[in-house]
N, C-alpha and C positions, 0 to 999 in steps of 0.2 A: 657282232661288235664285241670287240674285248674288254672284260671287266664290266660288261653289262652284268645290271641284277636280277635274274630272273624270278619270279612272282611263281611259286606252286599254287594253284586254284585247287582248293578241294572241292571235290563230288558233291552234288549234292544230294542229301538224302531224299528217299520217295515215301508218298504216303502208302505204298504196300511192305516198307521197311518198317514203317510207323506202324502199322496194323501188325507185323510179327512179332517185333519189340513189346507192346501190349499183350501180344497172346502170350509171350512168354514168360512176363514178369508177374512174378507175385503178389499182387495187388493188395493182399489181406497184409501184406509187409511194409510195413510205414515206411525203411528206406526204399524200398522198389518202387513204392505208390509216389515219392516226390519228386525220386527221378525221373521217374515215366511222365509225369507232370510237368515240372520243370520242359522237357522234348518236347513235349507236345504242345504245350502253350509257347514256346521258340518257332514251332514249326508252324501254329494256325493265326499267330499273332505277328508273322514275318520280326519276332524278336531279335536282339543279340542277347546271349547268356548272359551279362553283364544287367542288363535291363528287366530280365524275369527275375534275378536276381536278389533284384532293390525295391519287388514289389513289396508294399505294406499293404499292413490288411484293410486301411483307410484308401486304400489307390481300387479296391475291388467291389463291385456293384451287381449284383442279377437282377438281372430284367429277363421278364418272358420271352423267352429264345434267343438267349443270348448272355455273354455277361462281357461288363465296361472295367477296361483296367486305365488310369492313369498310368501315362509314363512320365514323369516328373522330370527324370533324369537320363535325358540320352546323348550320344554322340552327334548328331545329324539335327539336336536343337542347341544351336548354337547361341537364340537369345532368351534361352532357359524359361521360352512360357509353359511348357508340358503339352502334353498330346493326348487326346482321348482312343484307345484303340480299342476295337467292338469286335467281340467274336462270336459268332452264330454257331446253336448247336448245332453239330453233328448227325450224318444221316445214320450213321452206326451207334448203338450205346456201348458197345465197349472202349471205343477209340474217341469216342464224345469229347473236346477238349473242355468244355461248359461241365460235363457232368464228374469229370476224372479231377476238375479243378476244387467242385465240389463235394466228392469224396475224399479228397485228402484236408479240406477246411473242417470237415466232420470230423475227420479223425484227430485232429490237432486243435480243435475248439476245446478241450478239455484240459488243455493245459491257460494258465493266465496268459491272458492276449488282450492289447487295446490296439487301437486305430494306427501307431506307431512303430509296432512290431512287423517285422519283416516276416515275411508268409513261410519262406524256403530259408530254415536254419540247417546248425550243424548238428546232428544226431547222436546221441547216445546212446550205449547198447544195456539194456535192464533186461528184466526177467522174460517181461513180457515180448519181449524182441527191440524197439528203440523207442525213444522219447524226444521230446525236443528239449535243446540246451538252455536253460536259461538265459544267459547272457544275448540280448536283443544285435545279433552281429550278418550279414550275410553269408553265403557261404561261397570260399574263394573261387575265384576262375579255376583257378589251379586242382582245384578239389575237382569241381565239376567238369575239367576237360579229362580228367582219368577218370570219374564216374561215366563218360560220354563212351572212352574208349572201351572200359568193361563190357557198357551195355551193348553195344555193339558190334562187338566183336564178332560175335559166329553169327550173324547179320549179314555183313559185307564178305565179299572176296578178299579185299585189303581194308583194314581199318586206317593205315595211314595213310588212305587216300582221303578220310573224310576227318571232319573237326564241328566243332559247337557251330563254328556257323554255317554248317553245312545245313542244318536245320532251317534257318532263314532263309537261304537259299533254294533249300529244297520248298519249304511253301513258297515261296515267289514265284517260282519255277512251276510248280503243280496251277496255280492260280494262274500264269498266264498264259501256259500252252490250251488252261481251260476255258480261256476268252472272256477273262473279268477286262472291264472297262478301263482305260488306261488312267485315268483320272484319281476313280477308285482305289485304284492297284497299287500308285503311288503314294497317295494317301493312306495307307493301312499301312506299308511299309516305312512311309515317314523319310523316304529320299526328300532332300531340296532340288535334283537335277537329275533329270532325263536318264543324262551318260549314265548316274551312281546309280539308280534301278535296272537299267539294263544291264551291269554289269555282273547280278546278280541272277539272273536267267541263265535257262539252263534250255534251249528251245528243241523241244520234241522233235523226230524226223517226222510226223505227219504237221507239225505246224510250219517246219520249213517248207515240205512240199505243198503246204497250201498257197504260196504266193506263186504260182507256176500252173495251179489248176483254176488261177483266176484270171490265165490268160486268152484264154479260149479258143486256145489252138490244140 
């Protein structure tokens, strides 16, 4: 049809992209350690970038095998009660989103912080390698979709196939080809409808062939 809009779907990222992205970044580097954080709490929390964001450090709780973020502020809660999202430690410690969350809380606990302070600020370069800015401000989309495209760059085959929400995608996608509960699934990602979660799937070719091996012919 002419003058139709067409809609570019980016790729979405895989947890063995997540797992190289880790090996490769330098963790003992406070910028490397936020970014990687920042991905990986998108990826295991079915986030948008905008939402890991505007975590504060008052939205963050651990509990034994697990840690609870508030999301206070999302797109998809429309009559702005907030949402509880729960994330379970990781079977790997290096890719652990629980424990990587809590190594960059350690390393920025040393700067002044109360319960109102956004977790992921903007970074300044000192002696020691970076610091956090004072000024209590988030860090833009903008900043972090060109932090996104850096990091993974010699990742992907094309980097402009993929974007910040590829991450979301990509855990929605890893979580349901691996036959999490539909109820559940929807509820960690915080859809109001059916169609908006599924449209966020990415379904594996042994999940698709699984509907054809339950035919018993």
């Amino acid at each position: 049809m002419n003058g139709a809009h067409v809609v570019s779907r980016k790729q979405a990222v895989t947890a063995d992209m997540i797992g190289t992205l880790v090996s490769a970044s330098n963790l003992s580097n406070l910028l490397d350690l936020r970014n990687v954080c920042i991905f990986v709490l998108a990826f295991a929390g079915f986030f948008r970038i905008n939402e890991v964001l505007h975590i504060k450090y008052g939205d963050v709780r651990f509990q034994s095998g697990y840690v609870a973020i508030d999301v206070t502020s999302s797109k998809t809660d429309q009559l702005r009660k907030g949402s509880e999202v729960v994330i379970a430690s990781g079977s790997s410690i290096d890719t652990c989103p629980v424990n990587i969350l809590r190594r960059y809380l350690t390393e920025v606990e040393r700067y002044p912080i109360d319960s109102s302070h956004y977790i992921f600020r903007t970074l300044s370069k000192c002696r020691a390698g970076h610091k956090l800015v004072s000024v209590n401000k988030p860090i833009s989309y903008s900043s972090m979709r060109g932090n996104f495209k850096r990091s993974f760059k010699d990742i992907v085959l094309d980097v402009s196939q993929f974007g910040t929400h590829s991450l979301r995608a990509g855990g929605a996608s890893a979580a349901a080809n691996a036959g999490a509960q539909d109820r559940l699934f929807q509820r960690h990602g915080r859809w109001k409808t059916v169609s908006a979660k599924n449209g966020y799937v990415e379904d594996s070719l042994d999940s698709r062939l699984s509907v054809s091996r339950l035919l018993g012919i």
